[in-house]
N, C-alpha and C positions, 0 to 999 in steps of 0.2 A: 233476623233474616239470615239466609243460610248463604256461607260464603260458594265464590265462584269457583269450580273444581279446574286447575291446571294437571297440566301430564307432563311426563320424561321420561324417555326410552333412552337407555344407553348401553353402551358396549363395557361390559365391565370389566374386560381383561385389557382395557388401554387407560391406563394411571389418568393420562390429561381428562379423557371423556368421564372416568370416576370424580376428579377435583372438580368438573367443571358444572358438573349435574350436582356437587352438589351446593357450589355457589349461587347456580340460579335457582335452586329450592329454599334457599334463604332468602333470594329478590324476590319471589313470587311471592312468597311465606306474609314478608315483611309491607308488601302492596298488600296485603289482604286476599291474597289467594290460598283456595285448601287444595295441597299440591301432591298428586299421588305419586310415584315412582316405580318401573319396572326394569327390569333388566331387557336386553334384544336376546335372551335366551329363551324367551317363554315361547320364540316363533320361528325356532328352529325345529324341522321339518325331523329332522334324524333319517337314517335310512334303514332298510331292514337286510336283513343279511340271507345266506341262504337256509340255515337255522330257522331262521325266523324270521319268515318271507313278509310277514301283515306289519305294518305298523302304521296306522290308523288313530288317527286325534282328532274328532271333526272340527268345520271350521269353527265356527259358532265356541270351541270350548277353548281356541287357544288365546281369545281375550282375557287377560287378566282381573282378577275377583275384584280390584279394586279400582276399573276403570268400566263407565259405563256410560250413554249418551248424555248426560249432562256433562260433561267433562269436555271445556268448550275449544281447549287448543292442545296439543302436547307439544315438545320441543327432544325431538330426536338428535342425539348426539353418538355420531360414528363415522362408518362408510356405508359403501353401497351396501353390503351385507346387512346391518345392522337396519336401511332404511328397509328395504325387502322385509325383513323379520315386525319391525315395527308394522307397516302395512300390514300381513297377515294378522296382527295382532288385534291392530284397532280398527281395519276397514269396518268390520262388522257393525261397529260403532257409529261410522259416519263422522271420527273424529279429526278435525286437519290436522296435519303433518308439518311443522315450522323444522326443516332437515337443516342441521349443521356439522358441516364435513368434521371428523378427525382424523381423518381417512388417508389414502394416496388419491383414487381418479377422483372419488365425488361425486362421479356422472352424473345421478341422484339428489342431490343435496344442492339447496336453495341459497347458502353463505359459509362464510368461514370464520373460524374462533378470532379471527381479527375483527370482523365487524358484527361481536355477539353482541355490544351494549348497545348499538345504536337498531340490531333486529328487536332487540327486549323491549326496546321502548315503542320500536314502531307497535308489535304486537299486544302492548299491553295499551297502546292506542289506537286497535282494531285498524292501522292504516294499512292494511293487503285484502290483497283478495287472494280468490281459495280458486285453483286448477284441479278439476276431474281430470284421474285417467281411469280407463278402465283395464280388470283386472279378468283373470281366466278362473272358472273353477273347474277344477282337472279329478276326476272319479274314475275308477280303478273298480273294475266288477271279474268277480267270478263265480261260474254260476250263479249269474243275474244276480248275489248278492253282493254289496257295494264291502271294497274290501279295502281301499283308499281314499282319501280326498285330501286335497289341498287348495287356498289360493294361491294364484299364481303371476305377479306386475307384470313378469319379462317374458318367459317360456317354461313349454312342456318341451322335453325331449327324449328321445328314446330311439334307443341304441344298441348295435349287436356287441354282447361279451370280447372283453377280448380273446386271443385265440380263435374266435368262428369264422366265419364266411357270412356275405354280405349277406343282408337278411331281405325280405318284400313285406310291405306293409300293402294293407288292404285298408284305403280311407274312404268314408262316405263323407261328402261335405251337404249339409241340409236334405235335402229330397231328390238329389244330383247321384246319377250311376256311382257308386263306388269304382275307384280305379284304382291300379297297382303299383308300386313303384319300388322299384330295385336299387335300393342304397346301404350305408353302412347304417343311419339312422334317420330320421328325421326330426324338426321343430317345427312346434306351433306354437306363434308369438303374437305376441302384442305390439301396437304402436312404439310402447314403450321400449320394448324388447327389438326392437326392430336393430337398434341401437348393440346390443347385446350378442350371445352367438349366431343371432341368425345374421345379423353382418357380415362377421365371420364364416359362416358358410356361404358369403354370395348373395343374402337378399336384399333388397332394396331397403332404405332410410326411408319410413314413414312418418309424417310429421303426426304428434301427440293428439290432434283434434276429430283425425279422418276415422270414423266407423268403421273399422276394418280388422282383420286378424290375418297371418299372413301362414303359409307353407313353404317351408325349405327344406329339401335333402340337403343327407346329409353324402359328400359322394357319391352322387349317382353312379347306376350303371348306363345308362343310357342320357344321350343328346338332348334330347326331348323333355329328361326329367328337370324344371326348373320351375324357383320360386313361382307359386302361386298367392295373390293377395284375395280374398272374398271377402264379405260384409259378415260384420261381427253377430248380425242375426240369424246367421246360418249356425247352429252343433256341428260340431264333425265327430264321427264315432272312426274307430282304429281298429282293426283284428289284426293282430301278427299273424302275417300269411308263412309261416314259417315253422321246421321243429325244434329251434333252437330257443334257449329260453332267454328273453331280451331284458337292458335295464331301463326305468322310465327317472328323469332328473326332470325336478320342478325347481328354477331359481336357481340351480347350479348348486342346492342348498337339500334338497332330501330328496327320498324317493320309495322306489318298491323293483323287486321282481316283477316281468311276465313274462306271463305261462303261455305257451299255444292257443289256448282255450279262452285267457282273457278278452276282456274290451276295456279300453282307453275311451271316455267320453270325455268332450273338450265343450266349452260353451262361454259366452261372458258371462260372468260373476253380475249379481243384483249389489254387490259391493263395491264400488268405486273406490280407487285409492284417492284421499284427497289431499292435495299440497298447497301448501301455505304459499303463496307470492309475496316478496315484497317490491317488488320491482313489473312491469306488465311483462309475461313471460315472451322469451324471444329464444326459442329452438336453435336456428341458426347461430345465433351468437355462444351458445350451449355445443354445440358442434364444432365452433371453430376454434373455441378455448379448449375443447374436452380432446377431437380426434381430430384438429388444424383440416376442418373442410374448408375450402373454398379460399385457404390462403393461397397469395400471389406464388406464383414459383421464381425463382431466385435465377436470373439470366448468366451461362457459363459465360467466361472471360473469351473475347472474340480472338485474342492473343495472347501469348504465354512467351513472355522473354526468359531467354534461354541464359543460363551464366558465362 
């Protein structure tokens, strides 16, 4: 009988995340599991330069040779970056994600190297459950032939060069008039991602469950221009309404040129990122450890004695 295949994603240029992936390959090993290993490098994006505008990997090829649907859990060891790369890697797979910080925020990640023996053994006694999110597949065409793709947890974003003037983007959202908007850039995110730059630029905190994908300029030029949320069943296709040549970031993590002439299509991914729980996931409490939402505010001294 053929044994149960385990995974590990880790960051390899952090010494602890190296020692520690490879202690749990010896627990898993020694439980009886056959335990593959990859680095969080195989699902960096890279970017292209203006040299060498295309750089193109589909998704489907940046799962690793040695991880495939029977491979029943992996154990991601890094940070946010690392969990991002891991997702791109195995969503296609459909394989859960048990995320364990090495990281600074975390924001991503399920536990920390303080409480890795007591996750090992929950997981290795199936005690969690498994949270969808869903994910973007972000496609890059010119002259109608596809000349990008990436998945995408958090956001697309895309943005005028430095040096240029503000740019206008021309977005269709599903079968809805196309409309213009005059900003430095703009994002389109995910629930997940809500949390990510488009906070930062002003959009609203979407909870993880809601069907939705969200729109934020980036600096508008105008009043009027703000976050819009629609239903993640609507595509949104992108023309840069502009002569300047713009840059498009996926994940804060790769990307590509575009050209005048381009199209940005945006859509949900048939690949769900899936996250291990061990604990029944609670958002809020995630929020108020990660970015102190919702803590009390600290009342000034009604009087200040003087020396």
């Amino acid at each position: 009988m053929p044994k149960p295949k385990a995974g590990i994603v880790y960051n390899d240029i952090k010494p602890v995340a190296c020692k520690i992936a490879s202690e749990i390959e010896e627990k898993l090993t020694a439980a009886g599991w056959d335990v593959r290993m990859t680095t969080g490098v195989g699902g960096i994006l890279e970017y292209s330069t203006p040299g060498d505008p295309v750089c193109h990997t589909k998704i489907e090829q940046l799962t690793p040779s040695n991880f495939d649907r029977d491979v029943k859990f992996a154990v991601v060891l890094g940070g946010d970056g690392t969990v991002l790369s891991a997702c791109r890697q195995l969503a296609p797979c459909g394989i859960p994600l048990l995320t364990v910080n090495t990281g600074h925020m975390g924001f991503l990640t399920e536990t920390f190297l303080s409480h890795l023996d007591e996750a090992i053994e929950k997981l290795l006694a199936q005690d969690y459950k498994i949270e969808e999110r869903s994910m973007l597949t972000v496609r890059v065409f010119r002259n109608n032939a596809l000349l990008w793709e990436a998945l995408s947890l958090n956001e697309m974003v895309l943005h005028r060069e430095p040096l240029t003037s503000m740019c206008h983007f021309e977005i269709q959202i599903g079968e809805h008039a196309p409309v213009d908007v005059a900003a430095d850039g703009i994002i389109i995110s995910t629930p997940t991602g809500s949390t990510a730059y488009s906070l930062s630029a002003g959009g609203p905190v979407v909870t993880p469950e809601v069907p939705v994908l969200q729109l934020a300029p980036i600096c508008p030029h105008s009043l009027a221009s703000r976050a819009l949320v629609f239903s993640d069943r609507e595509p949104v296709k992108i023309f840069p309404a502009t002569a300047n040549r713009m840059v498009m970031v996926v994940d804060g993590n790769g990307g590509c040129y575009i050209l005048p002439d381009d199209r940005i299509q945006i859509e949900k991914s048939v690949y769900p990122a899936r996250f291990i729980r061990l604990q029944s996931p609670e958002f809020f409490r995630v929020l108020r450890e990660k970015l102190g939402w919702g803590l009390p505010h600290i009342a000034k001294p009604t009087s200040v004695e003087l020396p």
